[in-house]
Structures are given as structure tokens and as C-alpha cells.
C-alpha positions in Angstrom: -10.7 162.5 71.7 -10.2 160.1 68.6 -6.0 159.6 67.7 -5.1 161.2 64.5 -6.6 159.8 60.9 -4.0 159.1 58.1 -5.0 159.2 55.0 -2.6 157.9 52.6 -1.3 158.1 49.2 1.2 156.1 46.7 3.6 153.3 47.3 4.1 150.5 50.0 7.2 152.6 51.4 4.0 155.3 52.1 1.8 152.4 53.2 4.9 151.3 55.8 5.3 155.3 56.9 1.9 156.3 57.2 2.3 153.4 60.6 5.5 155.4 61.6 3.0 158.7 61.3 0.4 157.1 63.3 2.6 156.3 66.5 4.6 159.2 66.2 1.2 161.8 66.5 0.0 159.6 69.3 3.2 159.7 71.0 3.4 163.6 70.5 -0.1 163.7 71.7 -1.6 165.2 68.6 -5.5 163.9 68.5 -8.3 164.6 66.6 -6.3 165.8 63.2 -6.2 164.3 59.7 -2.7 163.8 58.3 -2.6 163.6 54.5 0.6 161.7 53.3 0.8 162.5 49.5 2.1 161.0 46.6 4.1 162.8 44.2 4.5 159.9 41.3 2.2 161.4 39.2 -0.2 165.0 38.9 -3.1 162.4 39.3 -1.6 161.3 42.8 -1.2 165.2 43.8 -4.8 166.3 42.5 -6.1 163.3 44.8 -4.4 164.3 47.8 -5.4 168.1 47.6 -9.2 166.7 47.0 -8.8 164.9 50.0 -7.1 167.9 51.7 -10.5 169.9 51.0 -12.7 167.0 51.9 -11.5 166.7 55.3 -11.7 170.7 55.7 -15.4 170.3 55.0 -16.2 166.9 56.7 -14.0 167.6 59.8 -14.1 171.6 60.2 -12.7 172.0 64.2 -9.8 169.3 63.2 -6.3 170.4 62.5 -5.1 169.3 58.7 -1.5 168.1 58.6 0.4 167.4 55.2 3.4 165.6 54.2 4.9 163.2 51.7 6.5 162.8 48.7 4.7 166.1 47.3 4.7 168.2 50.4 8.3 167.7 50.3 9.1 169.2 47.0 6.3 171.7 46.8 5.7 173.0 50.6 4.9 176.4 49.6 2.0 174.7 47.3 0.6 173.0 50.6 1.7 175.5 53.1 -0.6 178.2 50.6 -3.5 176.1 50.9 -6.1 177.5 53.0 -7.4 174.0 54.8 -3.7 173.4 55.4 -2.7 174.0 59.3 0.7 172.2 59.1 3.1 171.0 56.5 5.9 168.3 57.0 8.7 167.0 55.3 9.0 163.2 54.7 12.3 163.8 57.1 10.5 165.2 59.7 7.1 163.0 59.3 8.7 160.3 60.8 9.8 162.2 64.0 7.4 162.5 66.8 8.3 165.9 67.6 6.9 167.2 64.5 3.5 166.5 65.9 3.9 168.3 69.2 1.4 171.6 69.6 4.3 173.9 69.7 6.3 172.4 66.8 6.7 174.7 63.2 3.3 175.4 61.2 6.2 174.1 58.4 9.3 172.2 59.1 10.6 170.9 55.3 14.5 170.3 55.6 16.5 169.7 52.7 16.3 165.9 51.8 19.2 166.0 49.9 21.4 166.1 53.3 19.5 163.1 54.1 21.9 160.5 55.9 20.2 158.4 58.3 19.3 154.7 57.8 18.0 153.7 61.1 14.9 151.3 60.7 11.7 152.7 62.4 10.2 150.6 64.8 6.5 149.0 64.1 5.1 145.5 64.8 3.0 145.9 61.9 0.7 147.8 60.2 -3.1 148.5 61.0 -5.4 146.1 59.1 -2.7 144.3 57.2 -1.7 140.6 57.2 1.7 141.0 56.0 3.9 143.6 57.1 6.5 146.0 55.0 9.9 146.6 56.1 11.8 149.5 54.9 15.5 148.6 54.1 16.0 151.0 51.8 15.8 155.1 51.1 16.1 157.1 48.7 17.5 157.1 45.0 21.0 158.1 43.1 19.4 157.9 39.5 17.8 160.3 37.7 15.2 158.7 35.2 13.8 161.7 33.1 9.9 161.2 34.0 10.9 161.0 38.1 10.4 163.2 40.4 10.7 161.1 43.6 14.6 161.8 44.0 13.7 165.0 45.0 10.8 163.8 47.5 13.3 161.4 48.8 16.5 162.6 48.5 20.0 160.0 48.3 20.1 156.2 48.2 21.1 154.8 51.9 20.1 151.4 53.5 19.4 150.0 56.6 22.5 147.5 57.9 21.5 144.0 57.5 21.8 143.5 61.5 18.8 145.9 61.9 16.7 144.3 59.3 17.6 140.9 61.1 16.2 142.4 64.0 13.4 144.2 63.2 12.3 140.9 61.3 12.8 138.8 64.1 10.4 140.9 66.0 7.7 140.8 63.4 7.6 137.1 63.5 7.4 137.1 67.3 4.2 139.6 66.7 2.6 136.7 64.5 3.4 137.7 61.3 3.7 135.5 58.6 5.2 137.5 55.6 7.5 140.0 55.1 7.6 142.4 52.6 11.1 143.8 51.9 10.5 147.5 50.3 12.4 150.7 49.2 12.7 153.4 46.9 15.2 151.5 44.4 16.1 148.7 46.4 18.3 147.4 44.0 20.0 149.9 44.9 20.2 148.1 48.2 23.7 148.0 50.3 25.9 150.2 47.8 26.2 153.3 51.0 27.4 150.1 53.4 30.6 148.9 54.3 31.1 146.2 52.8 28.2 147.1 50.0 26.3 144.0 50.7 23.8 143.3 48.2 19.7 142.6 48.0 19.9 138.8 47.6 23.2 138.3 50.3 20.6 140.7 52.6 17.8 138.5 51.8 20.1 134.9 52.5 20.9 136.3 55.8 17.8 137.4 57.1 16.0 133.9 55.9 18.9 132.2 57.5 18.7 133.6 60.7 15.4 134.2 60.9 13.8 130.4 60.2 10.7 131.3 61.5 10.1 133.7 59.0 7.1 131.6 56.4 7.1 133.8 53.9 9.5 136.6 52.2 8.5 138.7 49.4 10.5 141.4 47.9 8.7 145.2 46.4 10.1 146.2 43.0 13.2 145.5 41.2 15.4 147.0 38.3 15.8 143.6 36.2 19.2 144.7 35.5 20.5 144.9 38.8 19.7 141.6 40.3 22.1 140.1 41.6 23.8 136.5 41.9 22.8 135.8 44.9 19.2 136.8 44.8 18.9 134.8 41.4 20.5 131.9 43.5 17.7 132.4 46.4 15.1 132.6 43.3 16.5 128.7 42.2 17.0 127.4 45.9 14.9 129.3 48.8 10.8 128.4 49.1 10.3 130.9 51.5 10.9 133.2 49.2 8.2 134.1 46.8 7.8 132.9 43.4 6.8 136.3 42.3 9.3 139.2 41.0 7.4 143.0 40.1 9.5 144.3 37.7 10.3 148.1 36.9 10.4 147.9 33.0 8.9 151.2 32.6 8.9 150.6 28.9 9.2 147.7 25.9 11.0 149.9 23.7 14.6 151.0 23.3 14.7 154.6 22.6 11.9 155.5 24.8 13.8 153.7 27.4 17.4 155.7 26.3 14.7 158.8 26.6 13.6 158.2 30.1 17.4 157.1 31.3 16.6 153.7 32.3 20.0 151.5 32.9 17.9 148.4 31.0 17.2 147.5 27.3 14.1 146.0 25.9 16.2 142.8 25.9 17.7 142.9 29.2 14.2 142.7 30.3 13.4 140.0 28.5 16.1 138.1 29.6 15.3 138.9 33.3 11.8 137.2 32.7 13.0 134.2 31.5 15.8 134.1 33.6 13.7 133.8 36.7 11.3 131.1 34.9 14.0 128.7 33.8 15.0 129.1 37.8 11.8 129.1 39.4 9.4 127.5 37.1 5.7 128.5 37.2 7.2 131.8 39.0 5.0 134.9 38.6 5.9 138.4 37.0 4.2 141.6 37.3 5.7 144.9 35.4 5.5 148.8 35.9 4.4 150.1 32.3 4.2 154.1 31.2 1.7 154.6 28.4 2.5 157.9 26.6 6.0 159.1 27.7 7.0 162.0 25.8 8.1 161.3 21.7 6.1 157.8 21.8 4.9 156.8 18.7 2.1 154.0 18.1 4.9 151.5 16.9 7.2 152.3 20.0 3.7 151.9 22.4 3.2 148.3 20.2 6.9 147.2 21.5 5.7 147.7 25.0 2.1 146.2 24.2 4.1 143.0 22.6 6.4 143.2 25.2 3.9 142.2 28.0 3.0 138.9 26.0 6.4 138.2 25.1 7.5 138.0 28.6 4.6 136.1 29.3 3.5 138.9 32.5 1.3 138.0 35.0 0.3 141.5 36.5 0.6 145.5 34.9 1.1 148.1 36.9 -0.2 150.8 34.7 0.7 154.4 34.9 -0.4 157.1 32.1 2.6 159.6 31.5 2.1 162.9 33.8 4.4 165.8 33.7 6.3 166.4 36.2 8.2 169.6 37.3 11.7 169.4 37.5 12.0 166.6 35.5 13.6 166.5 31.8 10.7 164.7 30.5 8.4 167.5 30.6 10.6 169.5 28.8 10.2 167.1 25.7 7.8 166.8 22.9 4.5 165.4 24.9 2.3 163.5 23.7 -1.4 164.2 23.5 -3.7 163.7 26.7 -6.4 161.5 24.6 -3.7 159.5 23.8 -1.8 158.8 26.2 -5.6 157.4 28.2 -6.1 155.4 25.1 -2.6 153.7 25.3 -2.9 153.1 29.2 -6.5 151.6 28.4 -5.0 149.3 25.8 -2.3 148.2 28.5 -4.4 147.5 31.1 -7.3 145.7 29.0 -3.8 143.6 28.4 -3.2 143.2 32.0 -6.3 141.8 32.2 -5.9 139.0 30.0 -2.8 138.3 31.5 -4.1 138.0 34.6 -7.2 136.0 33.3 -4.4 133.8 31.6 -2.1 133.9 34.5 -4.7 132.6 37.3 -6.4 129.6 34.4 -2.6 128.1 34.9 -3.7 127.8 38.6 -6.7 125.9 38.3 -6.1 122.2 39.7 -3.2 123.2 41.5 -2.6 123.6 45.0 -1.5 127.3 47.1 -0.9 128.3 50.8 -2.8 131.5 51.3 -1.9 134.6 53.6 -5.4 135.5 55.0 -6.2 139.2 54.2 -8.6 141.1 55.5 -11.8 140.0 57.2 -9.8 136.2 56.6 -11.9 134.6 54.0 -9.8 135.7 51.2 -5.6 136.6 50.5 -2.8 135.7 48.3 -1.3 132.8 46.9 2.9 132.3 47.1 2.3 133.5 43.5 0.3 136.6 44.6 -2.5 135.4 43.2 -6.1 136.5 44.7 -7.9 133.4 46.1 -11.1 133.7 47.9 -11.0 130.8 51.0 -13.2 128.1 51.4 -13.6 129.6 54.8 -12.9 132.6 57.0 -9.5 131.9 58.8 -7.8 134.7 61.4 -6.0 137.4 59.1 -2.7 136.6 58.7 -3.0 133.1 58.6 -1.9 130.9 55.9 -4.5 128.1 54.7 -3.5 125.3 51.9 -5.9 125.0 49.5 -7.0 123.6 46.0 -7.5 125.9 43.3 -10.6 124.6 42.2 -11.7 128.0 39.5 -11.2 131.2 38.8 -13.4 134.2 38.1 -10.5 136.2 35.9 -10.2 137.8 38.5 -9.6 135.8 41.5 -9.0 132.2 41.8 -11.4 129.8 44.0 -10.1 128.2 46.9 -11.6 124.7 48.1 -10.9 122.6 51.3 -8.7 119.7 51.2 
């Protein structure tokens, strides 16, 4: 009997947990079922994952369906109403094993606002990935007016910097080359510890005791709330990446008072060259929202200017959705056609960015993480390079950047 399928939604936290899911069905004995972990970001993420809830119904018919997430959390009587749906599980309980055992509860969805735990789950990596993520973070204390995650996730609490330590120092015994430190607001890292270390004295500590570790990359950041000692690790520390993903959300100011974001227009522009007078040639990529509620065309042309004038490498492109329970759908909305013509607009700028971004490259040299069948990865810089040869995934190849496609750059042998 084949193990249990995950299919799964949303962010690289998700992308970490649907690896905890896998092991913890197997462990619980749970075969032959099709465990949806949703996304709750957006009604485009949900309307996926209930198409994919139907889809296995009719492609697997004798197989139990099992759903949990981000929007299983905060609507389980959506899920548990759904006639393909055999079980539905918190994100609380979807890491636990016994969730998965044939006698556990059809539904077992606790409150996540009581959540308190911050012990790190246990993997060696995830299934068909070169790098691998490690949660250090849970959670988030703010309440930004278009979010809905709080209430998927519940409270802000970290992992202690000794676990991390650990867990990393396994991952490098298991071969891996890269780590990719992720969270729900990991900025946010450290404020629940004793102590209240920070992101940046977390990251010095675990590249200091950890010198095997190649190659350290860090999952979005608020630019407002790094701190010293990551910008000093930006300046000083080659292992880790010279490339920052911003949560900007926004290039104009009173959209970004709207959606209760804790940054300016400025303070994001300062971030951005901030980290290129410490880390020249560094790359930045940027969470955008086309069409939050009130947005005019000029406020939409701050953030479309905004992207060049921070000179961004990579969008991350959302279209405003709705969201229940959150202020922002209370407001005046703007239109559905425009809200896709604006996140068109955005990403047609992404791509010159990124067309921009990886002509920079050409001539210059890049160790690449092998990804997938091992004849193509990422730079330090995250960007795409396609190898002069097929290495073993997870690898790391130096190459010259001899073109790029606008898409991807060309790697060539030394």
C-alpha cells in the first residue's frame, strides 16, 4: 500500500510542514490517503485547494481525503462540510502523529491562539529539494489589515537558538549544502525568549558554530526590523546570501497606514540601499499587493516606481483578495478588473527586473546549488542558472555566467 500523498499549498513554512505531515502519517500508519495542506493567503490559494480536494475524490475514489492548513484552521466547518472531506486537521495537530492514527477525531481543530510550543520538528530534509528549510519561527503578534494568517497560525514564539544549532548541524551531516532559515514573521524572531535574542545574533551563532554550513539564506523580512547584527552579517559573513526578500507590501504611504504595516515608503527605500552600500551587487526581491482596498492609479504608480527606484531584482506578486475577518474587506474595494490589470502591470515589471537583474550577471562568476534533476539551481544571488552539466542535486558547481535567456542565466565550465 502506497504512504500517504501530500499535496501542498502556500509558503516555504508549508513546504517545511508538508515533510513533518509525511513522517508523521507514516509513523501513525496512515497509507493510501491524500492529505491537502491549504493555504489561506489569499481566496485564490483556498479555491485551489478545494479543486484539488475534489480532484483527488474523483481520481483516487477508495482513498481517505485529509485536510489541514492555514485555511482548514480558520474555517473547519467549511472543510469538515465538504463531501470528499474524511478528516480535517488543525495546523496544531497536523504536525502530531497521532492525528493520523485510524481511531483519531474525523476533526481535531484546537484553538491556535493558546498555541505555546516552539520545539523544532525533526526532518533531515525535504523530498526532492536541494536545500532544506528550517522553521525557527511561529506565528505572528501583528495584525496587518489584508492578513488573515494570525488566525491560521496563532501567536509569535521561536525556536531557542540551541535547537536551531542543532537541528542545523544535523542537516549538514545529511549532506546538505544550504539552509534556509523561515517563519511566519521572522523578524519577529527571539522577542518570546529569554534573553530576546535577535535574527541576525541567531544567524552569527549558528554560522559560527556550525562552519560546515556552505550556504545560509534567510525567508522574508520586515525591512524595518532588521537588526544590527544581521546588517553586520550582511557587510561581513559570505556564507550568508547576498539576497534579502523583502515584505514591502506596498510603495505608497497611505495604503501602507491602511494595511497597518510598521514601514514607510522610505523606510523601505532605505532598507534597499542600506543592504547595497554593505553588500554590493546583493540581490532584492519584494512582496507587492496590486489593488488593496482605496488604491488609486497614482497610489498603484508609487508602488510601480517604487520597484525601479529600489532597483528590485525579483516581485512576488499578489492581487488583493478579501479576506474574512480581516478589516480590509470591510473597506472600499476596488474593482476585480482592476485589481488583475494592476498585478499584470507589476509583474510585466518584475520581469524586466529580472531581465535587468540577471544581464548584470553576464561575465561574472557563481557557485550553484544543484536543483532538481542536477543540471540546473541557483546562484548565491538566487539567480536561475542552467549548468554546463548535470551534477548530484544539492551540489554546488562554480561556474561562468556566460548568457542569459531573461529568464535564466547560462552556466559554462571553467
Amino acid at each position: 500500500m502506497a504512504e500517504a500523498e501530500v499535496i501542498n499549498f502556500g509558503c516555504r513554512l508549508n513546504l517545511f510542514e508538508a515533510e513533518v505531515i509525511r513522517r508523521s502519517a507514516a509513523e501513525a500508519g496512515l497509507r493510501d490517503a491524500v492529505i491537502v495542506n491549504t493555504c489561506a493567503v489569499t481566496a485564490e490559494a483556498e479555491r485551489q485547494a478545494r479543486q484539488a480536494i475534489r480532484r483527488a475524490r474523483r481520481d483516487h475514489p477508495g482513498r481517505q481525503i485529509v485536510v489541514t492548513g492555514c485555511a482548514a484552521q480558520i474555517a473547519p466547518d467549511r472543510y469538515t462540510a465538504m463531501p470528499e472531506v474524511d478528516r480535517v486537521i488543525g495546523n496544531r495537530e497536523k504536525l502530531l502523529a497521532e492525528s493520523y492514527r485510524p481511531d483519531a477525531a474525523r476533526r481535531a481543530v484546537s484553538d491556535i491562539m493558546r498555541a505555546r510550543e516552539t520545539a523544532p520538528h525533526l526532518i533531515d530534509g525535504i523530498a526532492g529539494h536541494a536545500r532544506s528549510f528550517l522553521e525557527v519561527q511561529q506565528g505572528c503578534d501583528h495584525r496587518c489589515t489584508f492578513c488573515v494568517i494570525p488566525f491560521g497560525r496563532g501567536p509569535s514564539r521561536s525556536v531557542p537558538v540551541g535547537a536551531v544549532v542543532e537541528r542545523a548541524r544535523a542537516l549538514v551531516e545529511t549532506g546538505h549544502n544550504e539552509i534556509v532559515l523561515t517563519g511566519v514573521d521572522l523578524t519577529a524572531y527571539g522577542e518570546d525568549l529569554p534573553g530576546r535574542p535577535t535574527l541576525g545574533q541567531l544567524a552569527r551563532r549558528l554560522l559560527a558554530l556550525v562552519p560546515e554550513l556552505k550556504r545560509l539564506r534567510l525567508s522574508s523580512l520586515d525591512p524595518v526590523e532588521i537588526d544590527a547584527d544581521l546588517w553586520r552579517l550582511v557587510a561581513e559573513e559570505p556564507r550568508l546570501m547576498p539576497h534579502l526578500h523583502l515584505s514591502i507590501q506596498s510603495g505608497d504611504d497611505l495604503i501602507l497606514k491602511r494595511m497597518k504595516r510598521r514601514h514607510s515608503r522610505q523606510d523601505a527605500l532605505d532598507a534597499c540601499r542600506k543592504a547595497r552600500d554593505l553588500r554590493p551587487g546583493v540581490a532584492l526581491g519584494a512582496d507587492l499587493i496590486a489593488g488593496f482596498p482605496t488604491e488609486s492609479e497614482a497610489m498603484f504608480a508609487n508602488t510601480l516606481s517604487l520597484a525601479e527606484e529600489a532597483g528590485l531584482d525579483y516581485l512576488h506578486v499578489f492581487p488583493y483578495s478579501a479576506r474574512d475577518l480581516t478589516p480590509a474587506a470591510r473597506m472600499p474595494q476596488v474593482r476585480g478588473d482592476v485589481i488583475r490589470e494592476r498585478a499584470a502591470r507589476l509583474r510585466a515589471a518584475g520581469g524586466v527586473a529580472l531581465d535587468r537583474s540577471l544581464a548584470t550577471r553576464v561575465g561574472t562568476r557563481a557557485l550553484v546549488l544543484a536543483e532538481g534533476d542536477g543540471s540546473s539551481g541557483h546562484s548565491e544571488h538566487y539567480a536561475p542558472v542552467r549548468l554546463p552539466h548535470p551534477i548530484p542535486r544539492g551540489s554546488v558547481l562554480e561556474v561562468r555566467l556566460a548568457a542569459s535567456t531573461g529568464v535564466a542565466l547560462i552556466g559554462e565550465a571553467l
